[in-house]
Jmol script that loads the backbone (N, CA, C; Angstrom):
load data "model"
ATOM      1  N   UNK A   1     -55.911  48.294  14.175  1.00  0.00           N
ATOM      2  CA  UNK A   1     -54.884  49.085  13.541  1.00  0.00           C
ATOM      3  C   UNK A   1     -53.521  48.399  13.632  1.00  0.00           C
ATOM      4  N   UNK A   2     -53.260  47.609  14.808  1.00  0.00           N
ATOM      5  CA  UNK A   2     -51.743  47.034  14.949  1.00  0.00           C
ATOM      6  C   UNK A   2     -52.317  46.099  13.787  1.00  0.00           C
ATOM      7  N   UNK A   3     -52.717  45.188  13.157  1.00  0.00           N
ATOM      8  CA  UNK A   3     -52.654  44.228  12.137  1.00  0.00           C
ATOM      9  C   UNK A   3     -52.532  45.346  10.903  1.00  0.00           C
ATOM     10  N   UNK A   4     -52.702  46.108  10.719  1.00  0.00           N
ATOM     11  CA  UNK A   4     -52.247  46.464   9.618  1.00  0.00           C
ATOM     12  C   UNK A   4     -50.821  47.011   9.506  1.00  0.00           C
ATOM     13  N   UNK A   5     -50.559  47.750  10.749  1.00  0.00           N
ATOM     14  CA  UNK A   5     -49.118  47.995  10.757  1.00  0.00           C
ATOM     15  C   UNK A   5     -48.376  46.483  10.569  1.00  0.00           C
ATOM     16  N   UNK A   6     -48.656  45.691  10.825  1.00  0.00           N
ATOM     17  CA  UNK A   6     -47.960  44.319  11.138  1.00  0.00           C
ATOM     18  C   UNK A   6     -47.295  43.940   9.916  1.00  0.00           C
ATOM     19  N   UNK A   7     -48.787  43.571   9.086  1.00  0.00           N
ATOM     20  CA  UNK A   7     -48.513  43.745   7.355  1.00  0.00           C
ATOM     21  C   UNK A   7     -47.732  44.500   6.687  1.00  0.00           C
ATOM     22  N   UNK A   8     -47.696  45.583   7.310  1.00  0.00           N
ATOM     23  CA  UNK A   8     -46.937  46.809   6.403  1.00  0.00           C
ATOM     24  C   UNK A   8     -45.801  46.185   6.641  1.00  0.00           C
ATOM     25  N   UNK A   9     -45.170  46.001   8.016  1.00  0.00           N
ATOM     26  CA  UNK A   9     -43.751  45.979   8.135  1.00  0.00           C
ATOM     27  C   UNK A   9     -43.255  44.502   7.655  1.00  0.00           C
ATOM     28  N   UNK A  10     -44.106  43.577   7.474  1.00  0.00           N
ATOM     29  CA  UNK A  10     -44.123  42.318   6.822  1.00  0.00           C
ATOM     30  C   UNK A  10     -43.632  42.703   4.901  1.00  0.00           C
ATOM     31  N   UNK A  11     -44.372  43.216   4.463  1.00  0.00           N
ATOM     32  CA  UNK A  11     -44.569  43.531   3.104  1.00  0.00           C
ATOM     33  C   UNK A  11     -43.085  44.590   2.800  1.00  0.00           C
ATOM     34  N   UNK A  12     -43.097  44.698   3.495  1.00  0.00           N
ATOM     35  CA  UNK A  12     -41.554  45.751   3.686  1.00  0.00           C
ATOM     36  C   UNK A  12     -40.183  44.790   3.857  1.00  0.00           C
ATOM     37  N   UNK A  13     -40.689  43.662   4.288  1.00  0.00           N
ATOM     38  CA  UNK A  13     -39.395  42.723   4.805  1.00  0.00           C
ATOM     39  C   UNK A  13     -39.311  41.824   3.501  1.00  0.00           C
ATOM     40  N   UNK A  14     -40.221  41.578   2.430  1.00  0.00           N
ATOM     41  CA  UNK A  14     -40.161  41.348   1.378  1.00  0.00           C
ATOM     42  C   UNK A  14     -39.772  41.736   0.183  1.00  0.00           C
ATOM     43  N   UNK A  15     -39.605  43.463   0.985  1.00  0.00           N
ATOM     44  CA  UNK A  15     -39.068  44.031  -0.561  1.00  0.00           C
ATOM     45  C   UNK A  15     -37.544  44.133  -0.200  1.00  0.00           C
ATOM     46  N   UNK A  16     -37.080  43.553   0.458  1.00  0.00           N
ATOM     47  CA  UNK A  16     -35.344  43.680   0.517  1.00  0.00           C
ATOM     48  C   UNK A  16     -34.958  42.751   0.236  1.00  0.00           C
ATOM     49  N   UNK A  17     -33.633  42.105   0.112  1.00  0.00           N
ATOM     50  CA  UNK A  17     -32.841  41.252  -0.057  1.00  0.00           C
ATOM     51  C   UNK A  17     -31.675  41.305   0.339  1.00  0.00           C
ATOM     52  N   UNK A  18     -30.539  40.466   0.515  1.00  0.00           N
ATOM     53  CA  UNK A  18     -29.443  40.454   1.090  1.00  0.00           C
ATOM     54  C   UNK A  18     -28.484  39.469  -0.111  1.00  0.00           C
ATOM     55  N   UNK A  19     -27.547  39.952  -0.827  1.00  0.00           N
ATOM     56  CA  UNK A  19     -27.443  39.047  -2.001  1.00  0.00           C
ATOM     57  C   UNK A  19     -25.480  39.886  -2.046  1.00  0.00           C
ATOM     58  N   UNK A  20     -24.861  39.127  -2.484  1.00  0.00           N
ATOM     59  CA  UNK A  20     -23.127  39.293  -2.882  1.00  0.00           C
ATOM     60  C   UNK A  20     -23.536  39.752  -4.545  1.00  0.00           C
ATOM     61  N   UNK A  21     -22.190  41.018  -4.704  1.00  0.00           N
ATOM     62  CA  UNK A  21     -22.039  41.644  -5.722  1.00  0.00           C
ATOM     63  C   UNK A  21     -20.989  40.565  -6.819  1.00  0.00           C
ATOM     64  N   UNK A  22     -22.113  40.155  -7.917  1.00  0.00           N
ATOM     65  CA  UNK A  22     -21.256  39.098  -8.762  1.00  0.00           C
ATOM     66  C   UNK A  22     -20.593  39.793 -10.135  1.00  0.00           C
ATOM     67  N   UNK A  23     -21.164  41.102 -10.563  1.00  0.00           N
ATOM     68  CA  UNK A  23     -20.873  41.424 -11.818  1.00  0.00           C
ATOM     69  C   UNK A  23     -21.116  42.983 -11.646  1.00  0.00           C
ATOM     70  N   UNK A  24     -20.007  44.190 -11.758  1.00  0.00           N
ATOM     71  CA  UNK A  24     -19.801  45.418 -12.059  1.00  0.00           C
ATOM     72  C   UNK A  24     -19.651  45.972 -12.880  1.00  0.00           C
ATOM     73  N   UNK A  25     -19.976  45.302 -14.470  1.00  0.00           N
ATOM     74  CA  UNK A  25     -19.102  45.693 -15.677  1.00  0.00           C
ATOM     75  C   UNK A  25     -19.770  47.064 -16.180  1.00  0.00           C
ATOM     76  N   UNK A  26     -20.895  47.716 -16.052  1.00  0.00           N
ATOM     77  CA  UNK A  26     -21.930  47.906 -16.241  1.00  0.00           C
ATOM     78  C   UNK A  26     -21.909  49.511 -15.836  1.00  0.00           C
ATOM     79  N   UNK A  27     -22.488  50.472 -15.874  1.00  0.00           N
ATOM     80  CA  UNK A  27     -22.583  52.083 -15.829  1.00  0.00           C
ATOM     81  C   UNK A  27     -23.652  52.037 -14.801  1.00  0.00           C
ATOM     82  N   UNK A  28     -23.471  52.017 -13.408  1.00  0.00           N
ATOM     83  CA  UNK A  28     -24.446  52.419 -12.492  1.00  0.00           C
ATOM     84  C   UNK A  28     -25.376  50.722 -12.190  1.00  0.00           C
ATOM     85  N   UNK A  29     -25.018  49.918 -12.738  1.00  0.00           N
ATOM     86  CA  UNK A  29     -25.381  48.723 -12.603  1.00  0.00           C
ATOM     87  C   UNK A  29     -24.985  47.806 -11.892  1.00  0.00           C
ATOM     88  N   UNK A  30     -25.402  46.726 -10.698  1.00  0.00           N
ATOM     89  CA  UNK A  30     -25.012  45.556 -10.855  1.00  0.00           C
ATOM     90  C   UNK A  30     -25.493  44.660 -10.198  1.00  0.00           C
ATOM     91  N   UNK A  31     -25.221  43.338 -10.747  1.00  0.00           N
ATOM     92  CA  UNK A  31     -25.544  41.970 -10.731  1.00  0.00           C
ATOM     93  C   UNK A  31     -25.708  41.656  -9.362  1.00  0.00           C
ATOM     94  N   UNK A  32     -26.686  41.328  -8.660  1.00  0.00           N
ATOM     95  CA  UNK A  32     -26.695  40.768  -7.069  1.00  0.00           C
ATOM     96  C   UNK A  32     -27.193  39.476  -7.005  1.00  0.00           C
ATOM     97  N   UNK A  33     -26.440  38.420  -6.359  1.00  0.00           N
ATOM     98  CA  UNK A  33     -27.113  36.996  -6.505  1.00  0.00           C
ATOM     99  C   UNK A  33     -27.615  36.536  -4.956  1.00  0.00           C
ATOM    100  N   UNK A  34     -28.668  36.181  -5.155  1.00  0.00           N
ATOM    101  CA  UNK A  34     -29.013  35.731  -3.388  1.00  0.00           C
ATOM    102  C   UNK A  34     -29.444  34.632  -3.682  1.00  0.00           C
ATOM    103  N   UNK A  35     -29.197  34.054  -2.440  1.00  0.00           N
ATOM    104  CA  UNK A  35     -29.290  32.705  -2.204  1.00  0.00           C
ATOM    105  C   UNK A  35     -30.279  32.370  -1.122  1.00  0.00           C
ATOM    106  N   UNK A  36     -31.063  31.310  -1.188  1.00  0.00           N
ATOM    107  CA  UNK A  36     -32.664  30.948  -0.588  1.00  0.00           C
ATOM    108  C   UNK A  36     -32.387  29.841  -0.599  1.00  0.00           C
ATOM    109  N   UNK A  37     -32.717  28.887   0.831  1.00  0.00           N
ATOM    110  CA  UNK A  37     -32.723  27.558   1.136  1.00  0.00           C
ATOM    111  C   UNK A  37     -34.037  26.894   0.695  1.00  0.00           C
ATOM    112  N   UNK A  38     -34.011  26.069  -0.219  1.00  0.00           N
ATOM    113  CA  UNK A  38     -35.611  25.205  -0.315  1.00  0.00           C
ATOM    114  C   UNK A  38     -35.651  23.790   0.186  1.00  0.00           C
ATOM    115  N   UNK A  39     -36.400  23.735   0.708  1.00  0.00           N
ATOM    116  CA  UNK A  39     -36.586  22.244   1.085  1.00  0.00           C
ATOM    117  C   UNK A  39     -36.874  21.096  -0.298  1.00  0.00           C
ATOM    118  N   UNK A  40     -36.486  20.363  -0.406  1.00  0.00           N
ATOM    119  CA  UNK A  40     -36.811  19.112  -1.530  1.00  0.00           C
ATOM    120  C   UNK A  40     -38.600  18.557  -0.942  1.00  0.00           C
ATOM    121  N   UNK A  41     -38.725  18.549  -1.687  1.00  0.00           N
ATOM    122  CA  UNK A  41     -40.322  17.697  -2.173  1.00  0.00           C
ATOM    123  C   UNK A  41     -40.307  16.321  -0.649  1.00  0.00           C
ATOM    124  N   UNK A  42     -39.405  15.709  -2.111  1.00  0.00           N
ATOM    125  CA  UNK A  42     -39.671  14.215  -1.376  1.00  0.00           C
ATOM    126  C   UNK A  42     -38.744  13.864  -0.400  1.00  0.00           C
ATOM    127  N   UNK A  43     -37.266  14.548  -0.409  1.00  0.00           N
ATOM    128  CA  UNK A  43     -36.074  13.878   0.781  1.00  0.00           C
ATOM    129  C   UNK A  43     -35.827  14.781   1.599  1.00  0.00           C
ATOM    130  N   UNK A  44     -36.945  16.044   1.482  1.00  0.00           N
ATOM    131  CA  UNK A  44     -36.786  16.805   2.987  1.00  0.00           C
ATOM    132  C   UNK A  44     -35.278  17.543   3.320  1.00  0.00           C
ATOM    133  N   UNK A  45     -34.881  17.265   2.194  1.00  0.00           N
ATOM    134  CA  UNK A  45     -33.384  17.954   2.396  1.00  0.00           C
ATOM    135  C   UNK A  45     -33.080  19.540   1.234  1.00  0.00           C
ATOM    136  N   UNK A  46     -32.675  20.228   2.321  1.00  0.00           N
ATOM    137  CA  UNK A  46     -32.544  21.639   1.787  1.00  0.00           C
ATOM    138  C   UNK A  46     -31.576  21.805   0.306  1.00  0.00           C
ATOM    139  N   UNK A  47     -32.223  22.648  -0.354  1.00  0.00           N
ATOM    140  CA  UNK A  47     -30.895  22.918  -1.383  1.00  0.00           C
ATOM    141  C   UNK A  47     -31.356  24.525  -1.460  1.00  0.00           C
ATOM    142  N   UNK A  48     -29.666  24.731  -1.837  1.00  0.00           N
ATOM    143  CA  UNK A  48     -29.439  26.077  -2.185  1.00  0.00           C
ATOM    144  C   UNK A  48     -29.510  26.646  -3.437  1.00  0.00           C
ATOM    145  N   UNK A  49     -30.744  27.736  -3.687  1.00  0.00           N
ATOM    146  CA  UNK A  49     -30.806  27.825  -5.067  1.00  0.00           C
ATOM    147  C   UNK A  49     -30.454  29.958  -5.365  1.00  0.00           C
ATOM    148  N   UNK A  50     -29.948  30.103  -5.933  1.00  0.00           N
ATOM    149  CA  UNK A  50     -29.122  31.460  -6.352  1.00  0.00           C
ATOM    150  C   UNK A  50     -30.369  31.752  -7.178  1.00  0.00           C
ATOM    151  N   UNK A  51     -30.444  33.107  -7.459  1.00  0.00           N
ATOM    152  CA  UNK A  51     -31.289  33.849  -8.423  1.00  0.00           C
ATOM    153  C   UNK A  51     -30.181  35.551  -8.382  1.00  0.00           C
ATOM    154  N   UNK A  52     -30.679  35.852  -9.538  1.00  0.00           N
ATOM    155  CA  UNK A  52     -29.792  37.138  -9.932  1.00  0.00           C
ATOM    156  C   UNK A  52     -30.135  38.530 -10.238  1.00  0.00           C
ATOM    157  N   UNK A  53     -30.012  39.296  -9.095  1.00  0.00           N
ATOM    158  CA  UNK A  53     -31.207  40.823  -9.699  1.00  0.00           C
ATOM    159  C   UNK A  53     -29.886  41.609  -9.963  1.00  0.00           C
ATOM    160  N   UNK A  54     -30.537  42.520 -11.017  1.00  0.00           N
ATOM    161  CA  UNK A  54     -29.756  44.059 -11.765  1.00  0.00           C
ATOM    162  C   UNK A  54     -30.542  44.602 -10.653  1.00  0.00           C
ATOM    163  N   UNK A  55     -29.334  45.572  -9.997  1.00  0.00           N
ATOM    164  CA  UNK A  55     -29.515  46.522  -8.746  1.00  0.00           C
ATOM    165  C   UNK A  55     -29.024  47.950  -9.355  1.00  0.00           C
ATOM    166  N   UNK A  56     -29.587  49.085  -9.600  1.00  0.00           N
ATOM    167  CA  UNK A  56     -29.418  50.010  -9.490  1.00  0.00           C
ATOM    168  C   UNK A  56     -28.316  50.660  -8.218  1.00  0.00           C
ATOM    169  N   UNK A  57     -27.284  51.122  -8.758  1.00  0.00           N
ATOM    170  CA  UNK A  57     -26.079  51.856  -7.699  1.00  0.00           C
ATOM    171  C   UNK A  57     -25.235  52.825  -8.371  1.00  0.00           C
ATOM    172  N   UNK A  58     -25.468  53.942  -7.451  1.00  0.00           N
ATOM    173  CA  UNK A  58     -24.821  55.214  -7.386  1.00  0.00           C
ATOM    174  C   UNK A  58     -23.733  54.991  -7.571  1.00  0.00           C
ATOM    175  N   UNK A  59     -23.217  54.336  -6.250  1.00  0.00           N
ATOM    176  CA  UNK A  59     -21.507  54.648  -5.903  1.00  0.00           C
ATOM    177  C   UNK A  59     -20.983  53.449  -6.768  1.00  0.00           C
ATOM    178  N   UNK A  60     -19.578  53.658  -6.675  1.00  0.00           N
ATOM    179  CA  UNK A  60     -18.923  52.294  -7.105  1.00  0.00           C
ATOM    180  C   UNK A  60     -19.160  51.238  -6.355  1.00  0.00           C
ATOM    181  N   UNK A  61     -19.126  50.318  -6.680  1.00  0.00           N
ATOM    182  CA  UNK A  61     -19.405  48.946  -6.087  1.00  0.00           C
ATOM    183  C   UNK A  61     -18.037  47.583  -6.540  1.00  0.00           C
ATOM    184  N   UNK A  62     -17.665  46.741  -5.893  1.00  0.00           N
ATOM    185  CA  UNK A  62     -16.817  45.639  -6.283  1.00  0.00           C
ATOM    186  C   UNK A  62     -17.467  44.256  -5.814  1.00  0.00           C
ATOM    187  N   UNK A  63     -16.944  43.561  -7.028  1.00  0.00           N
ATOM    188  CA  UNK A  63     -17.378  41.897  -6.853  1.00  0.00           C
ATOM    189  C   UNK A  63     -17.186  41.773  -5.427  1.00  0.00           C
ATOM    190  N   UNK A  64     -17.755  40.974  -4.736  1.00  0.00           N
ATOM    191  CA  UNK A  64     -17.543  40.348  -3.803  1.00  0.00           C
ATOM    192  C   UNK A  64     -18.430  41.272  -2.802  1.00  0.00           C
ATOM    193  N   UNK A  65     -18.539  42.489  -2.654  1.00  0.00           N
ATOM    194  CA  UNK A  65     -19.531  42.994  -2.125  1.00  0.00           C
ATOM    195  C   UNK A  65     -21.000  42.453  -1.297  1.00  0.00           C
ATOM    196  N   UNK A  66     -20.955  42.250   0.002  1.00  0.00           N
ATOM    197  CA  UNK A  66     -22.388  41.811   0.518  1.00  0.00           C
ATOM    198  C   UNK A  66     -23.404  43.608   0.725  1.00  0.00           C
ATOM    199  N   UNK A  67     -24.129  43.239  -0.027  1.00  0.00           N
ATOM    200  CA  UNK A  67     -25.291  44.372  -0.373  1.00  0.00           C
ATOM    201  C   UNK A  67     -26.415  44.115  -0.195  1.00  0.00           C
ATOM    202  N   UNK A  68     -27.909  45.295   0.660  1.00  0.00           N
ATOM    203  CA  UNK A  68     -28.724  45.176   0.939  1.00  0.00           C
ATOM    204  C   UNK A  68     -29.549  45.788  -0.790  1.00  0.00           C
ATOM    205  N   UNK A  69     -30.263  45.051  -1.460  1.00  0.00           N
ATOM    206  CA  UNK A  69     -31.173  45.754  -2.131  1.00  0.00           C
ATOM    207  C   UNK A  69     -32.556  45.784  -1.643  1.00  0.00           C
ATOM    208  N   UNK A  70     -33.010  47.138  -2.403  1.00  0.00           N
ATOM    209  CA  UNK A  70     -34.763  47.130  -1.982  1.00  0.00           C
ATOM    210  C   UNK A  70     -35.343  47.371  -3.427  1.00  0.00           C
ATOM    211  N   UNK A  71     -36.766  46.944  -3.044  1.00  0.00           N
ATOM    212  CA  UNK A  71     -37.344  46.959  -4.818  1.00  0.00           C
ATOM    213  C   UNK A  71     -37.944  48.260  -4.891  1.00  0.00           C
ATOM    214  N   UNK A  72     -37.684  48.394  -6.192  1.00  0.00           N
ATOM    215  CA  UNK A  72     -38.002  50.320  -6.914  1.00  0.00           C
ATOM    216  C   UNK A  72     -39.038  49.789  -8.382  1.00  0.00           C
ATOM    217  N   UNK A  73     -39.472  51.460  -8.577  1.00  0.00           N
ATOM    218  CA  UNK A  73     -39.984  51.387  -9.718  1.00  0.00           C
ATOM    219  C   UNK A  73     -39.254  50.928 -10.877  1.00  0.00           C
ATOM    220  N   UNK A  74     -39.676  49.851 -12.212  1.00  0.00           N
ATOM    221  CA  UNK A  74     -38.852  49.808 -13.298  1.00  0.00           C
ATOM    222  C   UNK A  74     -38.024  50.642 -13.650  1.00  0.00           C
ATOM    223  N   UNK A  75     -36.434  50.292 -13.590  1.00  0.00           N
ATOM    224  CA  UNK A  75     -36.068  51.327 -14.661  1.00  0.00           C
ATOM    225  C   UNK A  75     -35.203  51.196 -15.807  1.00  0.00           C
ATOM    226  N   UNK A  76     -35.489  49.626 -16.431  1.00  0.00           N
ATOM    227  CA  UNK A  76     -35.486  49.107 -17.400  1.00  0.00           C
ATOM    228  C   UNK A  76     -35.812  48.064 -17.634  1.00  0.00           C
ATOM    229  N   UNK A  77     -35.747  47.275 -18.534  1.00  0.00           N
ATOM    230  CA  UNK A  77     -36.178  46.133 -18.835  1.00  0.00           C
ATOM    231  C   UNK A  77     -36.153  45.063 -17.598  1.00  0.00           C
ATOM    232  N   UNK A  78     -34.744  45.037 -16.997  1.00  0.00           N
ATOM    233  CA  UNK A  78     -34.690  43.790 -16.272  1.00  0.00           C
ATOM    234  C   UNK A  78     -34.560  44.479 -15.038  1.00  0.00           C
ATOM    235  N   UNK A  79     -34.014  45.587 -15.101  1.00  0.00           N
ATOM    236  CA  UNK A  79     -33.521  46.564 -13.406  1.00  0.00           C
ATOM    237  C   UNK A  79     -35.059  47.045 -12.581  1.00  0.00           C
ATOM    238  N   UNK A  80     -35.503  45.968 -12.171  1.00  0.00           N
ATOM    239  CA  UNK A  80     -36.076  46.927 -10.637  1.00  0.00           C
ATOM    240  C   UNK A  80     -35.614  46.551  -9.153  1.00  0.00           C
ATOM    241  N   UNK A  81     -34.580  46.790  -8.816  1.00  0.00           N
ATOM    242  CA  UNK A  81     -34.199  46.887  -7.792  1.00  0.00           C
ATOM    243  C   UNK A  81     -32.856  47.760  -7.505  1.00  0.00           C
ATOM    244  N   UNK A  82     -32.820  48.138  -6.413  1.00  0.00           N
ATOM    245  CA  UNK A  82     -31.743  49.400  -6.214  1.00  0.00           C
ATOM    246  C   UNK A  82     -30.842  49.197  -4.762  1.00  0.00           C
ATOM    247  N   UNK A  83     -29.596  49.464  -4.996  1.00  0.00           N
ATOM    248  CA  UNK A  83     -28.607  49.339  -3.525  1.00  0.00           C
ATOM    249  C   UNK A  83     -28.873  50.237  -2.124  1.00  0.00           C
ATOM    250  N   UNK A  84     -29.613  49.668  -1.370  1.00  0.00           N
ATOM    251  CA  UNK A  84     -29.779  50.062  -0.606  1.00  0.00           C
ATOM    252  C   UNK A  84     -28.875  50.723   0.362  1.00  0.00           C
ATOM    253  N   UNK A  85     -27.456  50.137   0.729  1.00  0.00           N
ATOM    254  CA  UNK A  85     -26.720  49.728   1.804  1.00  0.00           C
ATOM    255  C   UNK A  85     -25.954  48.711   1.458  1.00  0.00           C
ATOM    256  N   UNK A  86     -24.507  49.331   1.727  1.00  0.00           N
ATOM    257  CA  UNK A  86     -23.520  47.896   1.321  1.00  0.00           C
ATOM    258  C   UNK A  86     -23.046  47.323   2.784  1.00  0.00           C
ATOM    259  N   UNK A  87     -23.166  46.194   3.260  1.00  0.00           N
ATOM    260  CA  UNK A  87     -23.035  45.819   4.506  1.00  0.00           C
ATOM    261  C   UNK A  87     -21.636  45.050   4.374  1.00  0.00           C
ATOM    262  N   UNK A  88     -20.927  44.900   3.906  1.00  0.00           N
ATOM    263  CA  UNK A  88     -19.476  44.165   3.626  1.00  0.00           C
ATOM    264  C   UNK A  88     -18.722  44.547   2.647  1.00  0.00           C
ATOM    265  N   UNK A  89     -17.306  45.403   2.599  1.00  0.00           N
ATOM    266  CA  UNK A  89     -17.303  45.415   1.842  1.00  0.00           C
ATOM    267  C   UNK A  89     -15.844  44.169   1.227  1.00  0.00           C
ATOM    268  N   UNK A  90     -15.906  44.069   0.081  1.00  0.00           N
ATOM    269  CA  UNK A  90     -14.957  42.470  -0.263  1.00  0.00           C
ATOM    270  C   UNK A  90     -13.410  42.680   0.158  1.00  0.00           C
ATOM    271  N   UNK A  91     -12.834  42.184   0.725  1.00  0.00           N
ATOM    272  CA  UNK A  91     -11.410  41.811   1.380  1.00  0.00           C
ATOM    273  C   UNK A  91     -10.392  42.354   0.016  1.00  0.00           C
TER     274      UNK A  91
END
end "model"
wireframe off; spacefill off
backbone 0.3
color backbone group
């Protein structure tokens, strides 16, 4: 039974993200970009590569914002993910 709890809380640590608020223009919308270290192939050297989720949010939100999202059911074309928790908010 602990290996399955294990998984669960594994599979759970996958559906979040930790990503800065890049774009608010939007009605209950916005732009979250996170950033993931990859290692290179052949020179073993890390690069930083950005990707960009539409986050579902209640409250107001501002650029610069560090925000927790978690993944939700579709609720449009490109939006499945939603603001969990804003952990910073921008200076």
């Amino acid at each position: 039974m602990a290996a399955t709890e294990e998984t669960k809380s594994n599979s759970k640590s996958e559906r979040t993200k930790t990503g800065v608020v890049v774009s608010n223009k939007m009605q209950k919308t916005v732009v979250v970009a996170v950033e993931s270290l990859v290692k290179h192939g052949m020179y073993q050297k890390y690069i930083r590569r950005t990707s960009k989720f539409l986050a579902h949010a209640e409250n107001a939100l501002n650029v610069g914002d560090r925000v927790v999202i978690e993944e939700s059911r579709p609720l449009s074309k490109r939006k499945r993910w939603a603001v969990r928790e804003v952990v910073e908010k921008a200076s």
